[in-house]
MMTF fields as JSON, N, C-alpha, C and O atoms, coordinates in Angstrom:
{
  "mmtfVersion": "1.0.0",
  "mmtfProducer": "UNKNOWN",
  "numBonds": 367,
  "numAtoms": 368,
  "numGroups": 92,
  "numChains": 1,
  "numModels": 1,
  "chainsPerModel": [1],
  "groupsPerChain": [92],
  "chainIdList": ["A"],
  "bondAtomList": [4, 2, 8, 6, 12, 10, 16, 14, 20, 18, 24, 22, 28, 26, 32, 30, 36, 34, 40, 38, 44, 42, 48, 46, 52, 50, 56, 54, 60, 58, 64, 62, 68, 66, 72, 70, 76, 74, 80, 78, 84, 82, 88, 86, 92, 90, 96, 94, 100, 98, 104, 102, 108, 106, 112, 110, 116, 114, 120, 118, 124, 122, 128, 126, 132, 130, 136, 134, 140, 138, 144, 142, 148, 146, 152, 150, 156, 154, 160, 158, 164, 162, 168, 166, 172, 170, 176, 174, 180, 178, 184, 182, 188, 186, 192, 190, 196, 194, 200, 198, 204, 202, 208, 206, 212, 210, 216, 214, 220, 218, 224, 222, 228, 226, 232, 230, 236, 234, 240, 238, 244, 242, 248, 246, 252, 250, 256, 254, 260, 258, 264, 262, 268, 266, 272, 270, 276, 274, 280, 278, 284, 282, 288, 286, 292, 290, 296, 294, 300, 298, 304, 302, 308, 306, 312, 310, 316, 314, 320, 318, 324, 322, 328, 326, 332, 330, 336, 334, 340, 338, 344, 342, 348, 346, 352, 350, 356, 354, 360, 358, 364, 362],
  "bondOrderList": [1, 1, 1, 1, 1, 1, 1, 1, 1, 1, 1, 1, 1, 1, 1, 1, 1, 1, 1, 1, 1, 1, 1, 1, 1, 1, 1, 1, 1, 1, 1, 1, 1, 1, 1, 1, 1, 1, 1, 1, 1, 1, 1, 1, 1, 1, 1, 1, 1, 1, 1, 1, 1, 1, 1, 1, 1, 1, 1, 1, 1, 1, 1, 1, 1, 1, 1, 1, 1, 1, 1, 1, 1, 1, 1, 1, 1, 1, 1, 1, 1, 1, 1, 1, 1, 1, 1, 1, 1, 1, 1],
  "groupList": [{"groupName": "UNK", "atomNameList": ["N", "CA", "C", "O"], "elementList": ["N", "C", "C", "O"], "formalChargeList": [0, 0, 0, 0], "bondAtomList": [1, 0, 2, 1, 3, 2], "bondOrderList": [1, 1, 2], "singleLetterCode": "X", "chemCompType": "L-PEPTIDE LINKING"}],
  "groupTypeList": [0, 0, 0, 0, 0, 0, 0, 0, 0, 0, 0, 0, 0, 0, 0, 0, 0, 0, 0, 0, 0, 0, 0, 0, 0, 0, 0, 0, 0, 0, 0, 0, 0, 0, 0, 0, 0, 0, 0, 0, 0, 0, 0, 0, 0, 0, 0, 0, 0, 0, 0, 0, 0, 0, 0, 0, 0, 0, 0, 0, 0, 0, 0, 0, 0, 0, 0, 0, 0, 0, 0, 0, 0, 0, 0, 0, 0, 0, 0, 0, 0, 0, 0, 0, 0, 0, 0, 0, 0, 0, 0, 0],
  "groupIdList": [1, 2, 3, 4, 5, 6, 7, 8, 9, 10, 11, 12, 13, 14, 15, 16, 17, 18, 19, 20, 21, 22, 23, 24, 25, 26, 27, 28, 29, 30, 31, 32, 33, 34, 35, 36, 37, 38, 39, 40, 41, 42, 43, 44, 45, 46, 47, 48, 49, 50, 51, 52, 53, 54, 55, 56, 57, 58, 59, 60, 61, 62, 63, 64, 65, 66, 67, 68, 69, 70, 71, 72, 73, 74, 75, 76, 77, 78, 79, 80, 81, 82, 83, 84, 85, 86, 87, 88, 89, 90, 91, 92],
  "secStructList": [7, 7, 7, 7, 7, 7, 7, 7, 7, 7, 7, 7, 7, 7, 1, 7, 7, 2, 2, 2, 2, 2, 2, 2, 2, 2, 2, 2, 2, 2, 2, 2, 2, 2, 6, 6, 7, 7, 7, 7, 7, 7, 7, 1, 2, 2, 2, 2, 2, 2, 2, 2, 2, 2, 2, 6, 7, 7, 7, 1, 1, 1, 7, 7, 7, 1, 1, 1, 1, 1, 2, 2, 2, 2, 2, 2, 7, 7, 7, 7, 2, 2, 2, 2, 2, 2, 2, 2, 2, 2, 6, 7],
  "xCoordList": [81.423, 80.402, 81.026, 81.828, 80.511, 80.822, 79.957, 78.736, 81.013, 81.057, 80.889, 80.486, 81.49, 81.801, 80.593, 79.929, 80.231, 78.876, 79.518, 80.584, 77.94, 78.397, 77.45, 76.669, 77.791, 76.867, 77.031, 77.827, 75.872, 75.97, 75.304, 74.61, 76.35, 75.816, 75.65, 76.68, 74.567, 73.754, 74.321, 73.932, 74.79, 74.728, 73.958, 73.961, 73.45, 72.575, 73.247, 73.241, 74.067, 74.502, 73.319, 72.782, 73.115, 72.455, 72.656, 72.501, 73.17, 73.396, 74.995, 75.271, 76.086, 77.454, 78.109, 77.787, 79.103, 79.905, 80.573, 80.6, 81.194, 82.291, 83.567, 84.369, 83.545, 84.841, 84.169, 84.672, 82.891, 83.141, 82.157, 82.092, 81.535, 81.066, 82.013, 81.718, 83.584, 84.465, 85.193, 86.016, 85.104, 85.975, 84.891, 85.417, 83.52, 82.802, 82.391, 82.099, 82.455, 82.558, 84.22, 84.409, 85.179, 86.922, 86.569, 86.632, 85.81, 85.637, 84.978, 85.169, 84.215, 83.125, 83.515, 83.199, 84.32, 85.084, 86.463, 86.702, 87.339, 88.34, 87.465, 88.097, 86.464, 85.713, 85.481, 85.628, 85.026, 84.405, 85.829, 86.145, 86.494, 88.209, 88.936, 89.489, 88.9, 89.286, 88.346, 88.988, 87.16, 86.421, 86.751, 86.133, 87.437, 88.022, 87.464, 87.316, 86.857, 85.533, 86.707, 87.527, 86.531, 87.118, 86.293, 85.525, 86.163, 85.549, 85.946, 86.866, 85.449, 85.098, 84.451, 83.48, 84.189, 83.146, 83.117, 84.064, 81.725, 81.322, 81.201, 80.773, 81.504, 81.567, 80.461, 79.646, 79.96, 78.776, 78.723, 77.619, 79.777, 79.911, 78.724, 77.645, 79.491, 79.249, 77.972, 77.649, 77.236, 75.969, 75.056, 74.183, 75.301, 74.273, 74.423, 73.313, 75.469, 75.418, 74.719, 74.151, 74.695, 73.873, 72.381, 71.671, 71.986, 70.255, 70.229, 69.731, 70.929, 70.674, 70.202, 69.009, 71.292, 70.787, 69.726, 69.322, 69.095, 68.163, 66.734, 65.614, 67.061, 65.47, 65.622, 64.754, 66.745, 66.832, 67.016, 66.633, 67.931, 68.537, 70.072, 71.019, 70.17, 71.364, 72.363, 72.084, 73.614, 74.475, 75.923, 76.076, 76.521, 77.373, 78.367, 79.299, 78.452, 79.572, 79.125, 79.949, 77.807, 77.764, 77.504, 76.938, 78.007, 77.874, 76.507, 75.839, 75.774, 74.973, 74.619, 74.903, 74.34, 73.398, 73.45, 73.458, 73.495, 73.266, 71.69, 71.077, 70.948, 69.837, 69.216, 69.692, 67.715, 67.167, 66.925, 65.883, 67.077, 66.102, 67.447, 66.877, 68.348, 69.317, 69.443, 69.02, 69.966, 70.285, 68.597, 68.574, 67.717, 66.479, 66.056, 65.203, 66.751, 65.731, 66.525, 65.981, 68.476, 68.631, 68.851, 69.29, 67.995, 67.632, 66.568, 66.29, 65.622, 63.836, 63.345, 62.15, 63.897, 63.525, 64.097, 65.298, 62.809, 63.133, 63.517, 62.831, 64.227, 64.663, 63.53, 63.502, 62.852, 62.254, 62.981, 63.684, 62.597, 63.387, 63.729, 64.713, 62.43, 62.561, 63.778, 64.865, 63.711, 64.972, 66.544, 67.583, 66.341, 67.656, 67.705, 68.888, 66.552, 67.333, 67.749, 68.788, 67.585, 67.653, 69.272, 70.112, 69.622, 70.824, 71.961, 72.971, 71.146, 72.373, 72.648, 73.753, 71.268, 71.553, 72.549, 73.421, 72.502, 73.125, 74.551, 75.313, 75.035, 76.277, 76.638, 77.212, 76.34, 76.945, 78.348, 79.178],
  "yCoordList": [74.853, 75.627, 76.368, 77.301, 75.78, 76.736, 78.139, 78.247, 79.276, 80.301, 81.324, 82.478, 80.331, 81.017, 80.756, 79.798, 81.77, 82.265, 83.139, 83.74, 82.876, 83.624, 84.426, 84.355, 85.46, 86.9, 86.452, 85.862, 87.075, 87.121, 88.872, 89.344, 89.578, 90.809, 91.065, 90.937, 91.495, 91.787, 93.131, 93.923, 93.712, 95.068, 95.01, 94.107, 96.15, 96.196, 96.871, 97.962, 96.962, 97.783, 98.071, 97.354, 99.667, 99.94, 100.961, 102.078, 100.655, 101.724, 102.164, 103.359, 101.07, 101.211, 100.417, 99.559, 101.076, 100.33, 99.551, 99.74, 98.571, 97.49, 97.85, 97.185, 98.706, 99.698, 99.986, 99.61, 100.772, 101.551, 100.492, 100.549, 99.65, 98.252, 97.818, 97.836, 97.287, 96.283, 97.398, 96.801, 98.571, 99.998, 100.07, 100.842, 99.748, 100.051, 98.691, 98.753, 97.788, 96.406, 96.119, 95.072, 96.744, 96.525, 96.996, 96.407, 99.145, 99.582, 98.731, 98.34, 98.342, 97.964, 96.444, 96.035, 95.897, 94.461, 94.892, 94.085, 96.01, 96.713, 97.204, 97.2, 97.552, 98.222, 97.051, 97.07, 96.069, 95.048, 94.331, 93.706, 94.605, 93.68, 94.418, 93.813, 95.513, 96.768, 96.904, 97.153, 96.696, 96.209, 94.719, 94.387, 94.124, 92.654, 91.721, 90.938, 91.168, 90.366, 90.155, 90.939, 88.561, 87.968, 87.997, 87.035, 88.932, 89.099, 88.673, 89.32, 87.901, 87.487, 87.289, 86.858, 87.308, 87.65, 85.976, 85.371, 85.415, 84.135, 83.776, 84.579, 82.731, 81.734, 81.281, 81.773, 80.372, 79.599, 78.718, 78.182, 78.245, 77.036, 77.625, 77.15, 78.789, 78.952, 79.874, 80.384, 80.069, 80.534, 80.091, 80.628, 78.391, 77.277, 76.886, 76.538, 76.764, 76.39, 77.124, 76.67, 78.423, 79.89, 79.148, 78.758, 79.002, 78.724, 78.044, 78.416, 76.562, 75.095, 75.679, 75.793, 76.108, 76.328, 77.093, 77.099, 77.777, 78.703, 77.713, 77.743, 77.101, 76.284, 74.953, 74.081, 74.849, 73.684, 72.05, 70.99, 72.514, 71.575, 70.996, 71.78, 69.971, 69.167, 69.056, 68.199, 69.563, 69.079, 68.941, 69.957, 68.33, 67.892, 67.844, 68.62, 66.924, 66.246, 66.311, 66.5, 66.142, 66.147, 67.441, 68.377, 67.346, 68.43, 68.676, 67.669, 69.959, 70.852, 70.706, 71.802, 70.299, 70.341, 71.741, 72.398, 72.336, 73.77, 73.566, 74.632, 72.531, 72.687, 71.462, 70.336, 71.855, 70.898, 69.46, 69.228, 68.835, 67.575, 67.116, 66.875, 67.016, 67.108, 64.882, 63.981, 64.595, 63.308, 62.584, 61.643, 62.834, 62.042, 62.288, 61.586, 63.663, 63.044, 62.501, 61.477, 62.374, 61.323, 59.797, 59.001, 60.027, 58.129, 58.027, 56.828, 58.726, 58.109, 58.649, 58.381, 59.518, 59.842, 58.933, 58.666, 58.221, 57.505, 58.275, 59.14, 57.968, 58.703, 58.302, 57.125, 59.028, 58.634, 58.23, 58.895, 57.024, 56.159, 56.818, 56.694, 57.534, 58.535, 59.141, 58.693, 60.048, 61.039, 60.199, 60.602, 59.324, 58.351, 57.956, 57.955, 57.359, 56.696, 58.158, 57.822, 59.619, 60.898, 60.801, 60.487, 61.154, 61.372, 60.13, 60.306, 58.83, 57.345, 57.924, 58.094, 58.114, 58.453, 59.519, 59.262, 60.818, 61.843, 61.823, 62.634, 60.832, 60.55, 59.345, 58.453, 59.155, 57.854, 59.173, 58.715],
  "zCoordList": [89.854, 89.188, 87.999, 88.052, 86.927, 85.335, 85.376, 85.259, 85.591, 84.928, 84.125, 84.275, 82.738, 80.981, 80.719, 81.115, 79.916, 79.127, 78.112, 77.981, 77.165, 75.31, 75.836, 76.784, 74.715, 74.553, 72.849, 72.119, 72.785, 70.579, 71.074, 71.976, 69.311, 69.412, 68.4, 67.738, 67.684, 66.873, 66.175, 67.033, 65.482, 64.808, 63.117, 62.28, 63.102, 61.783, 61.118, 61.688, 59.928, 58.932, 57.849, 57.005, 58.305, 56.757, 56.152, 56.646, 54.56, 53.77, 54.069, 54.176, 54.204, 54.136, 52.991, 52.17, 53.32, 51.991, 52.805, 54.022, 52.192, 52.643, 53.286, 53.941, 53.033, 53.452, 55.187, 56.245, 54.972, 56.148, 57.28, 58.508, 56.414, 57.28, 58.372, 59.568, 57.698, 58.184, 59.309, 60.004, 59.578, 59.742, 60.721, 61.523, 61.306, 62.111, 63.159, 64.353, 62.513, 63.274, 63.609, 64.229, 63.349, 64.202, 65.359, 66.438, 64.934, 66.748, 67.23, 68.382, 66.585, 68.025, 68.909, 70.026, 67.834, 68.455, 69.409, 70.308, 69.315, 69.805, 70.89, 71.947, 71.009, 72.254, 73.656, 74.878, 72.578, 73.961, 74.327, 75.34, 73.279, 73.875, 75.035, 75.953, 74.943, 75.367, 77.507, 78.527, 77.447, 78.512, 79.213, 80.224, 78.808, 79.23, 78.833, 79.771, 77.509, 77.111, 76.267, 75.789, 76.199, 74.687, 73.482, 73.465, 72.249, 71.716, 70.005, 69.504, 69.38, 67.631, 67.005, 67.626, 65.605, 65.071, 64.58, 64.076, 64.887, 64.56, 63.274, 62.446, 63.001, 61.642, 61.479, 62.26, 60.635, 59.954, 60.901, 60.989, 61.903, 62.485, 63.922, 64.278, 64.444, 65.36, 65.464, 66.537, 64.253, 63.819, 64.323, 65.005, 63.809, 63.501, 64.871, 65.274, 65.959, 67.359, 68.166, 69.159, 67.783, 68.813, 68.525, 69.452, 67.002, 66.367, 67.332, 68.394, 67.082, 67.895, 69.077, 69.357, 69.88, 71.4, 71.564, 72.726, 70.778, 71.212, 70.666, 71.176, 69.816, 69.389, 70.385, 70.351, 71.252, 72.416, 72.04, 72.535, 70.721, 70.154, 70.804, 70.866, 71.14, 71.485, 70.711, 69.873, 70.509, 69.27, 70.32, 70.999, 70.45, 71.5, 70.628, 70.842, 69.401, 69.034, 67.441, 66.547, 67.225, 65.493, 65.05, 65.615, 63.95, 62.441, 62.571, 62.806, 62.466, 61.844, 60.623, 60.14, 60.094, 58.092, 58.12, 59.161, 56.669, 56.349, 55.827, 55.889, 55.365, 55.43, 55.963, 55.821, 56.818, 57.641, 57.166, 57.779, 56.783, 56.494, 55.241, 54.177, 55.161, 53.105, 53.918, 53.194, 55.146, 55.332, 55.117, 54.323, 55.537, 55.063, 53.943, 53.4, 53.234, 51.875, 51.472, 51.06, 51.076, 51.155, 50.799, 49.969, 52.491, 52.759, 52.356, 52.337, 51.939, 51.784, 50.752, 50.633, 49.68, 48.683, 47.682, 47.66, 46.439, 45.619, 44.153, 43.607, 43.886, 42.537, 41.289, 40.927, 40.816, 39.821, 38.456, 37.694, 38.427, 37.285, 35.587, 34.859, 35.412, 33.893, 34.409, 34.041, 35.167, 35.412, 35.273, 34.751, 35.732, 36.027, 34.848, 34.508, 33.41, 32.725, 32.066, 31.497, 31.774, 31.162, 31.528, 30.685, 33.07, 33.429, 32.491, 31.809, 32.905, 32.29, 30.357, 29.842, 29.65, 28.602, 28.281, 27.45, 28.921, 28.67, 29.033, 28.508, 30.017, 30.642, 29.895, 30.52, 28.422, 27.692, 26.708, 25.922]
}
């Protein structure tokens, strides 16, 4: 029987400077480390894995898109030919 479970924790900064932003998210990451919790502050990677799981999306093994739909348009969007000959002209 698996165990390990994520927590995501939410803090709202408003009206700090960068200074006292990064100086208020150390305590509070030193706090939960400090209680015995392995605690870090998530990446883009691990952003888009929290979304996934919560909209009950499967991602096991593939990459995340930063935006929904960029591989079908793609595959199924036709390039309109004016535009293409604009680009061929301008790239002589």
């Amino acid at each position: 029987m698996s165990t390990a479970r994520e927590f995501l924790f939410v803090v709202r900064l408003r009206n700090k400077s960068d200074e006292q932003s990064f100086s208020l998210l150390n305590r509070i990451e030193k706090c939960i480390n400090e209680q015995g919790f392995n605690c870090r502050r998530a990446d883009k990677d691990d952003t888009k894995r929290v979304i996934a799981r919560y909209f009950g999306i499967r991602t096991t093994d593939e990459e995340i898109e930063d935006y929904d739909g960029d591989k079908a348009a793609e595959k199924w969007v036709i390039p309109d030919s004016r535009s293409a000959q604009k680009k061929n002209s301008f790239g002589k």
